[in-house]
Chimera marker file (.cmm) of the C-alpha trace (Angstrom):
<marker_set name="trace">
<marker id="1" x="21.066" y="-24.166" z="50.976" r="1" g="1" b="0" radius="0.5"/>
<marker id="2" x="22.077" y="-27.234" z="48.830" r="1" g="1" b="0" radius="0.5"/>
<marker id="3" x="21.269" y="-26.411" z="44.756" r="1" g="1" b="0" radius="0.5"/>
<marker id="4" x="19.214" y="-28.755" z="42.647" r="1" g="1" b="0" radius="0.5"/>
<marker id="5" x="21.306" y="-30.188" z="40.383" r="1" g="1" b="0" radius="0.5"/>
<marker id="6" x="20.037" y="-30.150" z="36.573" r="1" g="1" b="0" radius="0.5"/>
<marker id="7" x="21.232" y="-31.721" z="33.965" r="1" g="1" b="0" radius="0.5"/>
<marker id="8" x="20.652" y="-29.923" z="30.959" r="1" g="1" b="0" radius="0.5"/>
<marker id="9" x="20.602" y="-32.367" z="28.019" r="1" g="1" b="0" radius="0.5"/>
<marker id="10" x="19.361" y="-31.588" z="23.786" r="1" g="1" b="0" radius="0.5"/>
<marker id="11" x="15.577" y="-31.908" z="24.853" r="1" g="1" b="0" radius="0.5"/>
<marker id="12" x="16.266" y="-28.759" z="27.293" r="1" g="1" b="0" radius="0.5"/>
<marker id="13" x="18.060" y="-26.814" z="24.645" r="1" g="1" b="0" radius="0.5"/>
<marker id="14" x="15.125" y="-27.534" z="22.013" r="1" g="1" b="0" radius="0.5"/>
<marker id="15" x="12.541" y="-26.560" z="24.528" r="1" g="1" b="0" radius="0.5"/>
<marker id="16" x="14.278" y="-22.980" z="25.026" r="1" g="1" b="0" radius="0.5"/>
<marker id="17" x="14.700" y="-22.613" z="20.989" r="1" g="1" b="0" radius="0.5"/>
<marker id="18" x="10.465" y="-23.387" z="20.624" r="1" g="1" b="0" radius="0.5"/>
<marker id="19" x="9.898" y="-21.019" z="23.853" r="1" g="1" b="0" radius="0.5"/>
<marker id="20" x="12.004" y="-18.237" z="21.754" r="1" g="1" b="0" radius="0.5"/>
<marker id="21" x="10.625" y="-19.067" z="18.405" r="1" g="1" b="0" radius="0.5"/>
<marker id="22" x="6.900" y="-19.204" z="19.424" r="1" g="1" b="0" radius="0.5"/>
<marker id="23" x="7.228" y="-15.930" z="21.447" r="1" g="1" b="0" radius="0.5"/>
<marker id="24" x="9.001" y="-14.005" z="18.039" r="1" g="1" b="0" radius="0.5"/>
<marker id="25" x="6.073" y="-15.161" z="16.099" r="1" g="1" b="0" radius="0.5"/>
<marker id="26" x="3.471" y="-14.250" z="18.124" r="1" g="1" b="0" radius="0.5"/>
<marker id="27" x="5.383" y="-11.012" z="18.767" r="1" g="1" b="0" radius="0.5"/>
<marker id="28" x="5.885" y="-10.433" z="14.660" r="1" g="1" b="0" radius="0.5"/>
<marker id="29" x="2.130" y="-11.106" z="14.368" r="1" g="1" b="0" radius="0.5"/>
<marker id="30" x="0.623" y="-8.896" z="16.713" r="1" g="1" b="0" radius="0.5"/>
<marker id="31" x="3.031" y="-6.165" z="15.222" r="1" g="1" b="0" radius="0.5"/>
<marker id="32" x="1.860" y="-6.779" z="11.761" r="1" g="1" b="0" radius="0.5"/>
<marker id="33" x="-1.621" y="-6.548" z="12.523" r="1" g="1" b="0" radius="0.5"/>
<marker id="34" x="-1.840" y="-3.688" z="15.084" r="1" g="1" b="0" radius="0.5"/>
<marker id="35" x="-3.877" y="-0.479" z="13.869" r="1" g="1" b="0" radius="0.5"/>
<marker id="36" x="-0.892" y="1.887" z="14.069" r="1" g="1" b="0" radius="0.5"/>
<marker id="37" x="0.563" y="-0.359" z="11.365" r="1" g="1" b="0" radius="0.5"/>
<marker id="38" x="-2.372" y="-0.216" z="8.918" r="1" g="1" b="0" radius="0.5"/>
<marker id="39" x="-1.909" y="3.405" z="7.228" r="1" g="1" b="0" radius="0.5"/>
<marker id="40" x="2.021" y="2.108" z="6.263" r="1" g="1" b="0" radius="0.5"/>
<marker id="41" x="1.035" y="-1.333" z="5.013" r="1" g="1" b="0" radius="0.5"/>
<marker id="42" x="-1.900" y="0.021" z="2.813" r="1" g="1" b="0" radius="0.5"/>
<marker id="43" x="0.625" y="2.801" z="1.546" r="1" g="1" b="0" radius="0.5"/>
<marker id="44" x="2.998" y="-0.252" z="0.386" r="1" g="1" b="0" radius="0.5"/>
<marker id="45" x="0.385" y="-2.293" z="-1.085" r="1" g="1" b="0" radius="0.5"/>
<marker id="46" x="-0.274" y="0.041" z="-3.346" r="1" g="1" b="0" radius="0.5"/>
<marker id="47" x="3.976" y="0.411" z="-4.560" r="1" g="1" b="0" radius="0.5"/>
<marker id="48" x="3.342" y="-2.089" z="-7.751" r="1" g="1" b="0" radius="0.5"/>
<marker id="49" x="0.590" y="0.176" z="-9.249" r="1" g="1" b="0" radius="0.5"/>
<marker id="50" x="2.813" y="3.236" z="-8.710" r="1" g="1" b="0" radius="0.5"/>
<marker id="51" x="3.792" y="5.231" z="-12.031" r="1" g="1" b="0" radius="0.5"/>
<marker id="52" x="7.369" y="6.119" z="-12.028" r="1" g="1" b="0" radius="0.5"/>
<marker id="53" x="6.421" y="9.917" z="-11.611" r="1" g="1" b="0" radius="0.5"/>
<marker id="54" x="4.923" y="8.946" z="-7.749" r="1" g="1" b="0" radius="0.5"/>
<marker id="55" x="0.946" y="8.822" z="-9.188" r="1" g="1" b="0" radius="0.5"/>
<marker id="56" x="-0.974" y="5.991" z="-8.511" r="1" g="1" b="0" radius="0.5"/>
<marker id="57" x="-3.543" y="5.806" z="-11.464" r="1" g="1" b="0" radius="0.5"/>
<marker id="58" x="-6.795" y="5.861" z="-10.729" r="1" g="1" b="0" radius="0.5"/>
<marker id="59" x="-10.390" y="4.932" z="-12.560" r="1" g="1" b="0" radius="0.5"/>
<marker id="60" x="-12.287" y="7.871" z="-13.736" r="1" g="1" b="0" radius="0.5"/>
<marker id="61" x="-13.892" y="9.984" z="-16.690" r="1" g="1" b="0" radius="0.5"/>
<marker id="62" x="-12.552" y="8.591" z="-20.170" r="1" g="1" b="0" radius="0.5"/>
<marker id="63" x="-10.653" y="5.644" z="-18.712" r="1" g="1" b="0" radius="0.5"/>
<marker id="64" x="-11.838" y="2.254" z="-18.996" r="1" g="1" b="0" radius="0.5"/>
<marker id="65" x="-13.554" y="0.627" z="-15.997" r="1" g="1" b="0" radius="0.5"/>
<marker id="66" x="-13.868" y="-3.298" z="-14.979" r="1" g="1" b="0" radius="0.5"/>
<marker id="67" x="-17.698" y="-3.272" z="-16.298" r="1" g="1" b="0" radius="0.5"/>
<marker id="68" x="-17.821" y="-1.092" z="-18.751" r="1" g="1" b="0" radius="0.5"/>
<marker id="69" x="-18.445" y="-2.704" z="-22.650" r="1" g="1" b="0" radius="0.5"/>
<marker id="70" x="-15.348" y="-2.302" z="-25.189" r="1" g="1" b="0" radius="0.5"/>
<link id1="1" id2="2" r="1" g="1" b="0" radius="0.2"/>
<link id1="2" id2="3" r="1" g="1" b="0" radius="0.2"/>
<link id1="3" id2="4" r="1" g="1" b="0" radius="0.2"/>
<link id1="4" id2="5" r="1" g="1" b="0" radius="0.2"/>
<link id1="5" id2="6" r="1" g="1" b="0" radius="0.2"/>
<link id1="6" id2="7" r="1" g="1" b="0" radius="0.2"/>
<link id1="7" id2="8" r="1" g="1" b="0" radius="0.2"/>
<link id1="8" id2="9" r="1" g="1" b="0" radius="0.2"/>
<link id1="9" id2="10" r="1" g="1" b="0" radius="0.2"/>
<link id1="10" id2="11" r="1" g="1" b="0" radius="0.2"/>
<link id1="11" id2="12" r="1" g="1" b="0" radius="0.2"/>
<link id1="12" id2="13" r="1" g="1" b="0" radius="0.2"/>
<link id1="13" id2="14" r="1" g="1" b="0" radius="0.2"/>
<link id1="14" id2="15" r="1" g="1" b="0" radius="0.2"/>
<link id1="15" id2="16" r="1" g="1" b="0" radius="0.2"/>
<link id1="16" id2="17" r="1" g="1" b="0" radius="0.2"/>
<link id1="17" id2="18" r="1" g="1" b="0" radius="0.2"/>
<link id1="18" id2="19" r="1" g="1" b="0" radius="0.2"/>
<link id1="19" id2="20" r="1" g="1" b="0" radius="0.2"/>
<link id1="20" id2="21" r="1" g="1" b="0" radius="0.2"/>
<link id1="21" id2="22" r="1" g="1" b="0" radius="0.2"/>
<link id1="22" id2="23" r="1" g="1" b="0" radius="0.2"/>
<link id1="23" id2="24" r="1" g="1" b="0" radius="0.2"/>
<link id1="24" id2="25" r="1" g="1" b="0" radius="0.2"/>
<link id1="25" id2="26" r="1" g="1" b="0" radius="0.2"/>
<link id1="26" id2="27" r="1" g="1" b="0" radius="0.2"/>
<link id1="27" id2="28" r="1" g="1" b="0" radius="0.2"/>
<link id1="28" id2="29" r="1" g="1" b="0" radius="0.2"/>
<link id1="29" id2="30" r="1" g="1" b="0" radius="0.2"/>
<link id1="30" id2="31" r="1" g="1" b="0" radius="0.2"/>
<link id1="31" id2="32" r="1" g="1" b="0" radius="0.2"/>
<link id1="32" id2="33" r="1" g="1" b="0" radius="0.2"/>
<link id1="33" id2="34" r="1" g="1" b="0" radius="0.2"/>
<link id1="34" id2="35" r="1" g="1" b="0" radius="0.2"/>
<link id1="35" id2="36" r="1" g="1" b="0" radius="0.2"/>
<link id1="36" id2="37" r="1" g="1" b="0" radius="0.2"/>
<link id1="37" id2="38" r="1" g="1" b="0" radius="0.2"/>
<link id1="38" id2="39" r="1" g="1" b="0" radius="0.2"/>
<link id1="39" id2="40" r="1" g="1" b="0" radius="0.2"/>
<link id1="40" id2="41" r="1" g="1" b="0" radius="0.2"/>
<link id1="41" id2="42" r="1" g="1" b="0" radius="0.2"/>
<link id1="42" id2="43" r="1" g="1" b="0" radius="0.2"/>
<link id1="43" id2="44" r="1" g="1" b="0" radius="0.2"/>
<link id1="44" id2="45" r="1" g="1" b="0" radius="0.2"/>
<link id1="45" id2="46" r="1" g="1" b="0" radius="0.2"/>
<link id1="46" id2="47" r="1" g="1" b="0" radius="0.2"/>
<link id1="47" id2="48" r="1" g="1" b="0" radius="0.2"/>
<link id1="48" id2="49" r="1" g="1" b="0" radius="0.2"/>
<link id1="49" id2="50" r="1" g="1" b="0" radius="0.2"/>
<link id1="50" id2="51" r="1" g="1" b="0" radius="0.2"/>
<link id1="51" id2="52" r="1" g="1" b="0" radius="0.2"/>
<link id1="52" id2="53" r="1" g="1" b="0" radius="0.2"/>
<link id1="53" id2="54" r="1" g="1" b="0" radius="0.2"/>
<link id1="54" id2="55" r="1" g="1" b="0" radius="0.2"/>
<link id1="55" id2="56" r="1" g="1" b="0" radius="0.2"/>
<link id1="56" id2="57" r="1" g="1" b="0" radius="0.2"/>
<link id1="57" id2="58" r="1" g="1" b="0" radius="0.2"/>
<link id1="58" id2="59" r="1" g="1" b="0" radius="0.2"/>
<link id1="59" id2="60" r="1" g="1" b="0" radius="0.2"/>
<link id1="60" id2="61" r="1" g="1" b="0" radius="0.2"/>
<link id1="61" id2="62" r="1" g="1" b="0" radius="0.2"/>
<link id1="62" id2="63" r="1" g="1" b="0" radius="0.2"/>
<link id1="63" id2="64" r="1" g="1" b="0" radius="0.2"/>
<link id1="64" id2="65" r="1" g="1" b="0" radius="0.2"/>
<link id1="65" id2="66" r="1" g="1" b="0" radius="0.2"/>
<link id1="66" id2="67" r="1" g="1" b="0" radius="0.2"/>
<link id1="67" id2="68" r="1" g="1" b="0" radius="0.2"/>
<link id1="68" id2="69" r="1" g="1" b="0" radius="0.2"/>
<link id1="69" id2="70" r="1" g="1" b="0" radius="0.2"/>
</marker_set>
């Protein structure tokens, strides 16, 4: 059996590196925006409001709200 002989030039090489790029995006979005995911990323949105002792403050009684008069 006689092999094909190809030539593998830049254009080959470049097609490979999109092939592996597009498949790593679509691979990083799917993981980002799977369920299982959800629970962590809403924990970490919340890490800028965080008080340094580990409380996230919250509205309620006696503080003051978004529509409430000054």
């Amino acid at each position: 059996m006689q092999g094909v002989d190809v030539e593998m030039d830049i254009n080959v090489l470049r097609g490979a590196i999109l092939l592996v790029l597009l498949f790593s995006f679509l691979g990083l979005w799917v993981w980002a925006w799977s369920r299982k995911r959800k629970s962590a990323f809403d924990e970490a949105s919340m890490l800028p409001l965080e008080e340094d002792n580990g409380e996230i403050p919250t509205k309620g009684p006696g503080k003051r709200g978004g529509s409430e008069p000054c």
